[in-house]
C-alpha positions in Angstrom: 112.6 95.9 110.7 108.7 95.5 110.9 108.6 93.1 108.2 111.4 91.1 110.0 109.7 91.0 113.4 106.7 89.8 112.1 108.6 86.8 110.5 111.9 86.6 111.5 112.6 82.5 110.5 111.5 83.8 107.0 114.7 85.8 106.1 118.5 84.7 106.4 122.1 85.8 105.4 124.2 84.0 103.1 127.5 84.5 101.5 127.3 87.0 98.8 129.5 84.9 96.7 126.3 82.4 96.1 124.6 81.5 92.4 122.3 84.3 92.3 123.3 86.6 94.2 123.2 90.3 93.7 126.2 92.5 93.2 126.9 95.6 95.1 126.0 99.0 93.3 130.3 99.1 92.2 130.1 95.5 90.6 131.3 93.7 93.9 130.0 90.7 95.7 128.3 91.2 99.1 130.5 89.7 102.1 126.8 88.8 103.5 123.1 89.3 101.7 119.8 88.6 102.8 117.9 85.8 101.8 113.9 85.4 102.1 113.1 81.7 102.2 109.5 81.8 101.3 110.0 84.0 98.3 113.3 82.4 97.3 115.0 85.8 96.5 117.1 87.8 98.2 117.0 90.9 99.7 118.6 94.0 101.2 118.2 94.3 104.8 118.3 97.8 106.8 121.3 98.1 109.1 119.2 97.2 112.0 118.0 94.2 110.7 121.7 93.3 109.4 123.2 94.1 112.7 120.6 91.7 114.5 121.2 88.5 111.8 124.8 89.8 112.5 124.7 88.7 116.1 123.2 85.9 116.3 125.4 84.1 114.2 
């Protein structure tokens, strides 16, 4: 959350379904995943974090 706060237009979801993207730990596609726009890779986001993206969208 303190990485987020200190550059929240940094960081994104996006579908899980995506080129790229990560699979769950059981092989599955994320419904959502984080995305970090200045390091172009994506990223896991703490609940709180995820619940906050979550909302605003």
């Amino acid at each position: 959350m303190e990485q987020y706060l200190l550059s929240p237009e940094q960081y994104k979801l996006v579908s899980g379904d995506n080129d790229g993207a990560p699979l769950c730990p059981y092989g599955n596609h994320f419904e959502w995943i984080g995305y970090d726009t200045i390091s172009e890779e994506y990223v896991r986001f703490t609940k709180s974090v995820f619940k906050l993206l979550v909302s605003e969208n």
